[in-house]
N, C-alpha and C positions, 0 to 999 in steps of 0.2 A: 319278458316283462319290462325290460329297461333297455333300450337300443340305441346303438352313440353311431352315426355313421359320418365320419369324415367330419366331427363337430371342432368348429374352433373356439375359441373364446379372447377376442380382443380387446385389455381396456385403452381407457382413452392414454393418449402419451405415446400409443405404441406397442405398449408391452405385451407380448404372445403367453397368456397362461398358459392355453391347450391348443395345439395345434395337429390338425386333421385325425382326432380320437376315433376309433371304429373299435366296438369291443360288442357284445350282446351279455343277458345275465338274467335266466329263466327262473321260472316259479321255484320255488323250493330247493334253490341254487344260496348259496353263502360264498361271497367270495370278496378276497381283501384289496385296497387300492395302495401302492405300500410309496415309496419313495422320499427326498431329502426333504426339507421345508424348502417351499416353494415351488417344489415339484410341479402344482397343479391342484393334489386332490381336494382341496377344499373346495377349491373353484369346480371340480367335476361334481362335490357332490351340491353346490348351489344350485347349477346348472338344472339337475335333477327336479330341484324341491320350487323351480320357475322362482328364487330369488333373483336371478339373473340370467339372460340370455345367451343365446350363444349368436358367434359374429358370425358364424357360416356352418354348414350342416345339417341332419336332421336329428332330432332327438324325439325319441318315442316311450313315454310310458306306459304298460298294457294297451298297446298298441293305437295308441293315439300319439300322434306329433303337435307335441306341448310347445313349440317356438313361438302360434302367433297367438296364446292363449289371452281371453281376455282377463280381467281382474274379476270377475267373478269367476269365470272357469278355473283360475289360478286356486282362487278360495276352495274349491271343490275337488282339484285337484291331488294340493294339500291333505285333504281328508282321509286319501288311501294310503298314504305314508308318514309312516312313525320314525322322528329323528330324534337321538341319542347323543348328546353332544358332550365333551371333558367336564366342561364346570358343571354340569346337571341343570346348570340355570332354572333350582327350584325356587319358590315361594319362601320366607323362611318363618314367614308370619302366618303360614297356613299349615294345616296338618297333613301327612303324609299320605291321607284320605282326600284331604281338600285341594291337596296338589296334582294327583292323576286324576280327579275328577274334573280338573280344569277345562280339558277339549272336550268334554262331553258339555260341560255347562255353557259353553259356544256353539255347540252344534244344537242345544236344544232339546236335550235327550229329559225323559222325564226321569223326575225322582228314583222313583223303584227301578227302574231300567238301569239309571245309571249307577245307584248302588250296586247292583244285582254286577255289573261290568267291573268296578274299581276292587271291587273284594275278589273275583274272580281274578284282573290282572296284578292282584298284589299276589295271591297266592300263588300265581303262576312264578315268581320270582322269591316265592319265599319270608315275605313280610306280610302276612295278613295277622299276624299278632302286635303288629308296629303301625296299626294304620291309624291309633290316638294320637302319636308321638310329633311333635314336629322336627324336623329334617337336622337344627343343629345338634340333637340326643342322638343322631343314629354315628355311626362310624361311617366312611369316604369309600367303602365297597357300599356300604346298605344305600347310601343316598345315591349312589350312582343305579344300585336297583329302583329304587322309584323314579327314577328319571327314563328308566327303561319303560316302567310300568304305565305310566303315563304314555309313552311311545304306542303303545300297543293295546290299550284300553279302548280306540276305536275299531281294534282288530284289522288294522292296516295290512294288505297284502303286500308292503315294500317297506325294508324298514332301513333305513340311511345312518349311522354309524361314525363320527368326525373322532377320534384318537380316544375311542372312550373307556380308553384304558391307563389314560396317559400320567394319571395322577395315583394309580393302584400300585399296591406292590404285586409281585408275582402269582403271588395264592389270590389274591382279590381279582386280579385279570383271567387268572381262570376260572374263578367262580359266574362272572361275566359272560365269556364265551361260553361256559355252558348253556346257560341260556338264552341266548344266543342262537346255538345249536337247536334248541329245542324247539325255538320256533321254526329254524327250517323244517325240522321234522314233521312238521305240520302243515307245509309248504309256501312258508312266507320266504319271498326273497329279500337277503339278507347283503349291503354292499357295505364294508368297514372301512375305512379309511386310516391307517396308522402305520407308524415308524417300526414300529417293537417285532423287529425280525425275530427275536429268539421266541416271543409268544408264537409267530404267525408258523415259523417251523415247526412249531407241535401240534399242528392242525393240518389233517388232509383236505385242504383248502384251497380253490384256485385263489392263485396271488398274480395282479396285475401291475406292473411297477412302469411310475411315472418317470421321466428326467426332462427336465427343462421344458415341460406340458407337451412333451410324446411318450408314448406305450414303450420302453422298452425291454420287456420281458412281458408274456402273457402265460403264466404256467400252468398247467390243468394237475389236480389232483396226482393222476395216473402218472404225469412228468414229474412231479418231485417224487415219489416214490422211487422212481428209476433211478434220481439219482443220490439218494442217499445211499 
């Protein structure tokens, strides 16, 4: 569902975020992009979401190569992937209903439909009793759930992940990742992006680890097993 072959990413001035990435990342696959600040993965997952290009490569999502997309394609593109970012960047003037309802009220979905979707992906995370409340009543685990929920209210088969655990404490990041989990199990692919090795070791999870915008570790599930 997501294919990096040989992709760079040059900004202006010089600087090499990512240079020559090859990795792939299938349907109903969950897997982490881990390394220091600055490593890259932010920039791999803009890459992803056609925020920005890449300088050389190809890059594929569900098996189209998104490089020379246009600005409408982009827009449409967007549609199939649900992004999950640290600050939650909710609404704080809207309600926790009127906040996942947001990309459905862009795409144009009607009324009853889109109800019918927002109570559905609240409950899939656990707050369809909180969907009156606005965002500054709930607690920094619950608003990072509607920020998910929103994510996956158009039922995105690809859901992108920037450190979205990065402001939780321990119990609240694994309330996260289960859900998380659950959408793989359903077979959305799932790429996270984050620092917090001691979260990503309690997950049998491939973890792909950036340094100075190259792969330098690719580990499959079955390999870290081996070596604990």
């Amino acid at each position: 569902m997501i294919k990096f072959d040989n992709v760079s990413k040059r900004y202006a001035g010089g600087h090499e975020a990512l240079a020559a990435i090859s990795f792939e990342i299938n349907k109903g696959e969950m897997a982490f992009i881990t390394g220091r600040s600055g490593a890259g993965k932010s920039s791999l997952l803009k890459l992803i979401l056609s925020m920005e290009r890449a300088s050389a490569g190809q890059l594929f999502v569900n098996g189209t190569n998104i490089n020379r997309f246009s600005r409408r394609q982009i827009a449409q593109h967007r549609r199939q992937i649900g992004a999950v970012f640290q600050d939650h960047q909710l609404l704080f003037d809207r309600t926790v209903f009127d906040n996942v309802a947001l990309p459905l009220e862009i795409c144009g979905y009607q009324l009853q439909d889109a109800r019918r979707r927002v109570r559905a992906a609240l409950d899939k995370v656990g707050l369809l009793q909180q969907e009156r409340l606005y965002p500054a009543m709930l607690s920094g685990g619950e608003q990072q759930r509607v920020g998910i929920a929103r994510a996956v209210v158009n039922r995105p088969s690809i859901i992108l992940a920037d450190e979205p655990t990065g402001n939780l404490d321990p119990d609240l990041s694994a309330d996260v990742m289960r859900v998380f989990q659950q959408f793989r199990d359903v077979g959305v692919c799932l790429l996270v992006a984050s620092h917090d090795i001691s979260l990503i070791s309690g997950l049998n999870c491939r973890t792909i680890t950036l340094e100075a915008g190259r792969i330098s570790k690719d580990c499959t599930p079955e390999a870290a097993l081996e070596t604990r």
